[in-house]
C-alpha positions as CSV (number, residue, x, y, z in Angstrom):
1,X,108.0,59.7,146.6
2,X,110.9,59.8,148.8
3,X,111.8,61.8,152.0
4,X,113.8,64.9,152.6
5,X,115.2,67.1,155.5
6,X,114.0,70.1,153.5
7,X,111.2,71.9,155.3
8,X,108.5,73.5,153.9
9,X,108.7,77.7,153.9
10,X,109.5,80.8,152.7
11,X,112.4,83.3,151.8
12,X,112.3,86.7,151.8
13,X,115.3,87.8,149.6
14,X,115.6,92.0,150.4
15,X,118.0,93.1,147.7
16,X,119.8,96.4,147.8
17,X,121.2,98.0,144.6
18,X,123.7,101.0,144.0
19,X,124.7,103.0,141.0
20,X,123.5,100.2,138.9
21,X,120.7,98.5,137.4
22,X,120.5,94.9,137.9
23,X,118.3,93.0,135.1
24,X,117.3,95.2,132.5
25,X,115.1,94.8,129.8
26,X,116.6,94.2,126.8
27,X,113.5,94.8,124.6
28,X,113.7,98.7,125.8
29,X,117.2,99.7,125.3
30,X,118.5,98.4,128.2
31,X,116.2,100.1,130.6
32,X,115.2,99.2,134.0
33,X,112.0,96.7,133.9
34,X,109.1,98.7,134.4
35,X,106.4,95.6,135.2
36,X,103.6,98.8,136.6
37,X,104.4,101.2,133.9
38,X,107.2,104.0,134.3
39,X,103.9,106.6,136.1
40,X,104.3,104.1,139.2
41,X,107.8,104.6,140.0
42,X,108.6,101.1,141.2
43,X,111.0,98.8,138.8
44,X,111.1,95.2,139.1
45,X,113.4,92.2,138.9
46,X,112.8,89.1,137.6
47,X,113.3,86.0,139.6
48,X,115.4,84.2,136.6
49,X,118.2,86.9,137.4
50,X,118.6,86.0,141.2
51,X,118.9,82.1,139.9
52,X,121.5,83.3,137.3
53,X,123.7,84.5,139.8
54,X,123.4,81.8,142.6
55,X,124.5,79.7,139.5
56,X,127.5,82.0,138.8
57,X,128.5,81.6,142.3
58,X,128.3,77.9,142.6
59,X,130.1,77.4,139.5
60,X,132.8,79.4,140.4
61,X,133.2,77.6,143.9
62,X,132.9,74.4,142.7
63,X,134.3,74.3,139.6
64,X,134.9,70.5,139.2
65,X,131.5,69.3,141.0
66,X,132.8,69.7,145.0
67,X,134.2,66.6,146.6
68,X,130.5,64.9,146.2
69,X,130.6,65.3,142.6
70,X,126.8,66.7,143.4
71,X,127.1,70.7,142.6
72,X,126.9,70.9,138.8
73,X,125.6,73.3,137.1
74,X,123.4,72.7,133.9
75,X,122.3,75.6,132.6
76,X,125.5,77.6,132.0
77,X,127.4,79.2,129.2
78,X,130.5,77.5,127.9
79,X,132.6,77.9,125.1
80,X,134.6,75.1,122.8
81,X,138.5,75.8,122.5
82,X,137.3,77.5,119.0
83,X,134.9,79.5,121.0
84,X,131.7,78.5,120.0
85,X,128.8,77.7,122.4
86,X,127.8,74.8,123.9
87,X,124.5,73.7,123.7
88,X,122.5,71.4,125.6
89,X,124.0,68.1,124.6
90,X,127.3,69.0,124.9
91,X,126.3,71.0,128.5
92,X,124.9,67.9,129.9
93,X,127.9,65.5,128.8
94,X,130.1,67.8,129.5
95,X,129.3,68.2,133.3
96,X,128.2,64.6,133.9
97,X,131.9,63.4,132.5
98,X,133.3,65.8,135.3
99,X,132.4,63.8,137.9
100,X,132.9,60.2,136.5
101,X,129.3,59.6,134.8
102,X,128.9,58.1,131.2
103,X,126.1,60.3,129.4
104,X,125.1,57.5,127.5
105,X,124.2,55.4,130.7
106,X,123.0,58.3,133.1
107,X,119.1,58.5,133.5
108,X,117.2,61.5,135.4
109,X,118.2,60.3,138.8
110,X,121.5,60.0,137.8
111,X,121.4,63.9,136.5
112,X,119.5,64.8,139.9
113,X,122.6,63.9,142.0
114,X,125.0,65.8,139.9
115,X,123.3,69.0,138.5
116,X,122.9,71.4,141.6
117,X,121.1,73.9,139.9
118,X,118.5,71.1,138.4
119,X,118.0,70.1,142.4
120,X,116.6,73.3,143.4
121,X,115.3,75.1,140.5
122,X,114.2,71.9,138.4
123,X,114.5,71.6,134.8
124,X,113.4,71.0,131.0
125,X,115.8,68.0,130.0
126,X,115.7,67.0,126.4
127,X,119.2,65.6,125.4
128,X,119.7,62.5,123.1
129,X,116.2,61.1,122.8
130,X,116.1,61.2,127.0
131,X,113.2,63.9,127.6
132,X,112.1,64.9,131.3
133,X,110.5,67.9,133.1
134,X,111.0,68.3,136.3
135,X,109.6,71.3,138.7
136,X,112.2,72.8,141.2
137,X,111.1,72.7,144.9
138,X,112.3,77.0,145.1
139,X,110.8,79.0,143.2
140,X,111.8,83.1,143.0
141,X,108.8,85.2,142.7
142,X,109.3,88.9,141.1
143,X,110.7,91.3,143.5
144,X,109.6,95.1,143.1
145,X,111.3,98.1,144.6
146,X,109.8,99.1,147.5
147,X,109.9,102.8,146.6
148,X,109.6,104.9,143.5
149,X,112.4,105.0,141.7
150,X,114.3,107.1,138.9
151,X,116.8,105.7,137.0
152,X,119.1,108.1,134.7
153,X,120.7,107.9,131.3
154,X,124.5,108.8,130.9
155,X,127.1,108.9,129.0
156,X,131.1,108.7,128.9
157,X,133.8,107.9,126.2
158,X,136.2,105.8,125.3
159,X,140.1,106.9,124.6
160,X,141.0,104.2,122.0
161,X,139.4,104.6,118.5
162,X,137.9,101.5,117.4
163,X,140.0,101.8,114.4
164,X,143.6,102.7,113.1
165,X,144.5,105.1,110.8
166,X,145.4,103.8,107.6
167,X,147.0,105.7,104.6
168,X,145.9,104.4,100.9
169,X,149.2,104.5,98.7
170,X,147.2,104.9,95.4
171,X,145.6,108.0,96.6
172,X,147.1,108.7,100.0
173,X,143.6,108.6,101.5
174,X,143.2,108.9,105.3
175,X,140.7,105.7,106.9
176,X,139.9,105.2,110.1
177,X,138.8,106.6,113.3
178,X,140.7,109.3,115.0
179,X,138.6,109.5,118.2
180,X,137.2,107.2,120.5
181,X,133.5,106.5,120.9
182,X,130.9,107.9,122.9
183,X,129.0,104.6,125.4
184,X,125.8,105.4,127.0
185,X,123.7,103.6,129.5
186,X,120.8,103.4,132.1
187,X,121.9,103.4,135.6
188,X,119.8,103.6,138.8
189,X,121.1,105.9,141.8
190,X,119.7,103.6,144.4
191,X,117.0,101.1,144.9
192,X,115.7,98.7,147.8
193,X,114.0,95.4,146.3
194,X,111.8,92.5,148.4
195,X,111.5,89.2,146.3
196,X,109.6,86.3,148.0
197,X,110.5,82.5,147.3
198,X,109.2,79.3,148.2
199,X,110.4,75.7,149.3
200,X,108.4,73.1,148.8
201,X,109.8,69.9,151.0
202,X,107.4,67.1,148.5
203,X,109.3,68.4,145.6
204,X,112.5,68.6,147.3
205,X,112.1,65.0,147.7
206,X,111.2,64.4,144.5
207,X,114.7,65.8,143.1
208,X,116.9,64.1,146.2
209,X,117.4,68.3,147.2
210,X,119.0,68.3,151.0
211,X,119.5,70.4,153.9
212,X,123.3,71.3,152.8
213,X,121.7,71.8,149.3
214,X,119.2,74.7,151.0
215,X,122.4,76.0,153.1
216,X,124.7,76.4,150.0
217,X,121.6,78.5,148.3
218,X,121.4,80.8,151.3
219,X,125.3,81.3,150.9
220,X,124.9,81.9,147.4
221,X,122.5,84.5,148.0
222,X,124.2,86.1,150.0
223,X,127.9,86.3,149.5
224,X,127.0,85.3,145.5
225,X,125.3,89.2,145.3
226,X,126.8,92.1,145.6
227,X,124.9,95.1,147.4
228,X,122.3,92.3,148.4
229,X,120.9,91.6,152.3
230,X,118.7,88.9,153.1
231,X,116.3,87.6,155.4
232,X,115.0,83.7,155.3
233,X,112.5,82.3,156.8
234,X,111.9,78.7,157.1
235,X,108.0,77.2,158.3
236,X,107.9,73.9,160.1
237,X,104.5,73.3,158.9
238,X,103.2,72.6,154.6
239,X,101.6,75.6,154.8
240,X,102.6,79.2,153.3
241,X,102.0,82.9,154.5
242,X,102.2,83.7,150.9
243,X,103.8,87.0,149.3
244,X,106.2,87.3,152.8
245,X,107.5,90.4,150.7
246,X,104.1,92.6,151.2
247,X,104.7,92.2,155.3
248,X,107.8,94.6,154.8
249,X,105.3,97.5,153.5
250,X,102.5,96.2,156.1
251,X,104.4,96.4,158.8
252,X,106.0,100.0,158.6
């Protein structure tokens, strides 16, 4: 095991959201995720979105890897030039050629240093027969809203028709769509979230994660989010407080 200037802690991650619901559930039409049942009022968030967008943000600062060559990001979505996805293989070549590192030579340490997003979250590698699984020293805990909630369904319309008119010559038959379409949604008037996180400074050394790796997540989190706040928290000691998100509602 190596060594790390990452200390052992906590986050507390206080999201605020407007007008807009921020990970929905897709199995429920889009809805807000209801994790106690729609009688308890309160909606939740899944940690897997706050890593989502900390990955947006770091890909779209460092675009070609930051002048390291360490601030990849893995798990992304890209297209080819005929717009087709790129899977896993092609994700991992793709990013380790970026920054100067043949695919077909690079091992897991080699990934480590490049992928970013591998660093702090960790990840399930299987790419070319090379297969590891590596646990990410932050983990994102659910947050829940700190106060009922009730979310509303609306509705608007579009001005274009999704079709032209078209006139058959056999029969001089009308087709098409002569007004636009009707668009409907959940959306959530307002909502105050607490999501708790850990760092654990043994893994960190295990993935080569740094100080200015745990300073670029903060930044992510909070200029990477919009309508967010945050407050971190960092422990000297390898010991936890646990849930840091229930001391909000505690303390008044």
């Amino acid at each position: 095991m190596g060594t790390t200037d990452v200390k052992t802690g906590e986050i507390l991650f206080v999201k605020c959201v407007k007008d807009g619901i921020p990970n929905r559930d897709p199995l429920r039409d889009s809805r807000a995720r209801w994790i106690f049942g729609e009688g308890d009022g309160r909606i939740s968030l899944a940690g897997v979105s706050i890593k989502r967008d900390g990955r947006g943000y770091i890909q779209a600062r460092f675009p070609d890897g930051g002048n390291n060559k360490n601030m990849g990001i893995f798990v992304r979505k890209e297209f080819t030039k005929d717009n087709k996805l790129l899977g896993r293989d092609n994700l991992a070549k793709t990013m380790l050629q970026r920054v100067g590192v043949d695919p077909k030579k690079a091992g897991q340490d080699e990934f480590m240093k490049v992928a970013f997003d591998a660093r702090i979250f960790g990840v399930v590698f299987s790419v070319g027969g090379k297969a590891f699984n590596q646990c990410g020293p932050v983990q994102f805990g659910w947050a829940h809203s700190l106060h009922p909630v009730d979310t509303k369904y609306v509705q608007g319309t579009v001005v274009m028709p999704s079709k032209d008119i078209e006139v058959k010559e056999e029969t001089g038959e009308e087709t098409g769509v002569t007004q636009g379409t009707i668009w409907t949604t959940y959306t959530l008037p307002f909502a105050v979230f607490a999501m708790p996180a850990v760092i654990n400074a043994s893994i960190a050394a295990d993935t080569k994660m740094s100080a200015e790796d745990m300073e670029i997540l903060i930044e992510a989190l909070w200029k990477g989010l919009s309508r967010v706040k945050h407050v971190g928290v960092v422990f000297n000691s390898h010991f936890f407080c646990s849930m840091l998100n229930t001391r909000i509602l505690s303390s008044g």
